[in-house]
C-alpha positions in Angstrom: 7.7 10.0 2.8 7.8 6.8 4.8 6.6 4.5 2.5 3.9 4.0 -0.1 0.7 1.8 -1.3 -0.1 0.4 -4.5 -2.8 -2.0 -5.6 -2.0 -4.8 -8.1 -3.8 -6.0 -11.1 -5.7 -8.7 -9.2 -6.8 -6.5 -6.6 -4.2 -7.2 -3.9 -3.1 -3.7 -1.9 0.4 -4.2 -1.1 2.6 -1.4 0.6 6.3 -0.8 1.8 8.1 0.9 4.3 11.1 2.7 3.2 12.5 2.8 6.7 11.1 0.3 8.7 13.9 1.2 11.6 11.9 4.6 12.2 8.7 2.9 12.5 8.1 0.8 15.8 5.4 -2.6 15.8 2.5 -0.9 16.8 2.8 1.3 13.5 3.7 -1.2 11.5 0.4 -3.0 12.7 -1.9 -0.1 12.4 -1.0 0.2 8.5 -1.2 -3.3 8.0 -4.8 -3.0 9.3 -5.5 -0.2 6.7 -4.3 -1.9 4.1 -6.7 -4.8 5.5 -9.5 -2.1 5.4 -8.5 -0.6 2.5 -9.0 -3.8 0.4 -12.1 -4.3 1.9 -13.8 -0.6 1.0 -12.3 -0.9 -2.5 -13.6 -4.7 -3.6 -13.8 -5.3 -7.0 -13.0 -1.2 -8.1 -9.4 -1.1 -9.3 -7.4 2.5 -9.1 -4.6 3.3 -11.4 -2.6 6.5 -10.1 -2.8 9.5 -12.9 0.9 10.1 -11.7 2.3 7.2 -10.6 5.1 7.2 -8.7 8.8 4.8 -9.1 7.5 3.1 -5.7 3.7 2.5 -6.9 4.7 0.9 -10.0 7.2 -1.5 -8.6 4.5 -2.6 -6.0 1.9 -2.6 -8.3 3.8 -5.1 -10.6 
């Protein structure tokens, strides 16, 4: 795992690289663009994880 996504109570998608050393810019963009597009496709729909993970539930805080 490189990282992980979560989405916060107020909608805002938020994500982290666990080591942003072994990912260059241009990946670093590209995820941050998903995460733009991401927000976007969900709107107003909020998703809670059935099995949320230690790194999900500190983002999503």
């Amino acid at each position: 795992m490189i990282g992980g996504w979560a989405q916060r109570p107020d909608g805002e998608i938020v994500w982290r690289i666990l080591d942003e050393e072994g990912v260059g810019r241009e990946a670093l963009a590209a995820i941050e663009k998903e995460a733009e597009r991401l927000s976007g496709w969900v709107g107003a729909t909020r998703i809670t994880p059935r099995f949320r993970t230690p790194l999900e539930k500190e983002l999503a805080a």
